[in-house]
N, C-alpha and C positions, 0 to 999 in steps of 0.2 A: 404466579409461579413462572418460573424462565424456564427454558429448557433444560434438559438433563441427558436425554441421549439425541445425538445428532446421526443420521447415516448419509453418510454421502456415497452416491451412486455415479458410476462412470457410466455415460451413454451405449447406447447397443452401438455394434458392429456400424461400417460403413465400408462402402467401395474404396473409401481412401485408405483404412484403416489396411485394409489388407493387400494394398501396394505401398503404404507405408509413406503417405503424402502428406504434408502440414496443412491442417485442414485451417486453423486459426479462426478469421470471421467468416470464412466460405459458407453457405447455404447450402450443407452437405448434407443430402438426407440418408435416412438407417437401411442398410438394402433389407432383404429378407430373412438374412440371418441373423439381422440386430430386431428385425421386429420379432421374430420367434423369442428369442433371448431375452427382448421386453416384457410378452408374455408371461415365460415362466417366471419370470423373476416378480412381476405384478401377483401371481397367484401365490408365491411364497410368501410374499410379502401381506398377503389379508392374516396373517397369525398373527402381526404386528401391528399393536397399538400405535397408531402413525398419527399426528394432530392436524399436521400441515405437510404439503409439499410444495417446494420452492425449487424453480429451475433456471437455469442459464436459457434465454430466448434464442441461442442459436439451433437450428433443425432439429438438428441429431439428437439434442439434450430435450427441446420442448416435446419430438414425436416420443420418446422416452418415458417423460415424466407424464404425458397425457395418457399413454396404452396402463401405466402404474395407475390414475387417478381415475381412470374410467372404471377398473378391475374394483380400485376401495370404493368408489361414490365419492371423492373427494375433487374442488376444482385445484387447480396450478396454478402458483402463483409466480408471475414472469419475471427475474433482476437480473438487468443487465449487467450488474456488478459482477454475476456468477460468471458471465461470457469466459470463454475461451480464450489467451491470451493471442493478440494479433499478429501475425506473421509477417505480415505486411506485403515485402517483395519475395518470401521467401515462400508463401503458400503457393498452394498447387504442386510445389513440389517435392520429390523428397530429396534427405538430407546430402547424398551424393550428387542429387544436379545441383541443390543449392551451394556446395564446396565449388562446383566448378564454374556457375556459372555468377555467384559474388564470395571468390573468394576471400577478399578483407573483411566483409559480413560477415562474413561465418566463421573468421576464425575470432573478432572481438566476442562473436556469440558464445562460443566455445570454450573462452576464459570463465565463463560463468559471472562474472560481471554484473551486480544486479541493476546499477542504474543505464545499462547500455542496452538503446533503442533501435530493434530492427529497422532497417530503412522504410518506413512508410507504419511503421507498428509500434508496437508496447514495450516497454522494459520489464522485467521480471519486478521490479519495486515498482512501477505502477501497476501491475497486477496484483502484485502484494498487498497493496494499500488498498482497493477496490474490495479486493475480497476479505480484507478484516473488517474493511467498513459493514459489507454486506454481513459478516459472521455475527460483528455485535450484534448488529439491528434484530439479525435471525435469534439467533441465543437469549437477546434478552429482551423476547416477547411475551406477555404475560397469557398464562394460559393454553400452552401448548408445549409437553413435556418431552415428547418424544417429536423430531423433523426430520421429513426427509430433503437433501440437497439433491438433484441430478446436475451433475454439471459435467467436466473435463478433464482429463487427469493431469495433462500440466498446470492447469489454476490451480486444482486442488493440491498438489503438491508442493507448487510455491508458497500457500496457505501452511498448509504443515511444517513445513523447514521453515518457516517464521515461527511457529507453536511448539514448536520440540525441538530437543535440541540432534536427539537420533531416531532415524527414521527404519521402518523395515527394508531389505534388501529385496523387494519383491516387486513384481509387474503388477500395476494398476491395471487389469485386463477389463475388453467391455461387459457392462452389467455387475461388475464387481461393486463391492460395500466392503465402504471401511466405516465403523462405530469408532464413535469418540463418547467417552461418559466422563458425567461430571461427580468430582470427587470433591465435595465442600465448594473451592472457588478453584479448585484447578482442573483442569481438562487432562485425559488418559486416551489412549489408545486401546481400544480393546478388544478389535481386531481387524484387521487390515487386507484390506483384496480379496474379502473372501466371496464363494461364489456359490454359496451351499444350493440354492437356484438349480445351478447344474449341473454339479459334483454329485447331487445324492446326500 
């Protein structure tokens, strides 16, 4: 049996996230408010027949996926494929010191461009191509029907806009789940960022 529901999960909270800095491959760990939020979101998660969990080995996504596997009894399983796209010259900072400080950077970045490579980092199609590799291998593993992803919201996003052709208009916020189900041999969306965890 191959998988049939996939949840992918954005990592909790971090210090960057809320000065709004590009973490990319940085070793940024979850402050306190992303470990609370791992938390709840691990105890929601024991209602869900979960088979596997599978995470991006940067910080933020492994303390994440571990606070979730400790909660079910399940171990993590670590692909680098899942990583967060690299920033390169542009992490550490955010998007207005990056305008000013490589302006020609960031304005080819801003074309949306997907084979164009931040100076020391990734393109959006090499991200693309790592995380469908990652997706097959995930998806079509025998014996594990329901998975959970922890990873990033710009991977996972570049993931998506390769799988759909429209996406929802909504914030991937931290600790969010978006469900994908399988319908015969095509993949749906069935809901998206959502945060039931901590909405109630």
């Amino acid at each position: 049996m191959s998988a049939r529901r996939v949840l992918f999960i954005r990592h909790g909270q971090t210090d960057f996230n809320l000065e709004h800095r590009l973490q990319g491959a940085l070793p940024v760990p979850l402050n306190d408010c992303g470990r609370s939020q791992s938390r709840a979101l691990a105890c929601y998660l024991k209602s869900v027949a979960i088979d596997a969990i599978y995470t991006s080995p940067r910080s933020r996504a492994l303390e994440t996926a571990e606070i979730i596997g400790a909660v079910l009894g399940q171990d993590v399983r670590e692909d680098e494929r899942l990583a967060e796209i690299a920033f390169g010259d542009f992490e550490g900072h955010t998007f207005a010191e990056v305008e000013s400080l490589f302006p020609k950077a960031y304005q080819k970045w801003e074309t949306g461009y997907r084979p164009y490579r931040v100076p020391g980092g990734e393109s959006r199609l090499d991200v693309q191509r790592r995380m469908q590799a990652a997706w097959d291998d995930i998806t079509g593993a025998a014996n594990m029907a329901t998975v959970a992803i922890v990873g990033h919201s710009s991977a996972m996003m570049i993931l998506f806009a390769s799988m759909f052709a429209q996406l929802p208009d909504k914030a991937m916020k931290n600790t969010s789940i978006t469900t994908l189900d399988r319908f015969e041999d095509i993949w749906r969306i069935s809901a998206f960022a959502e945060m039931p965890h901590l909405t109630g």
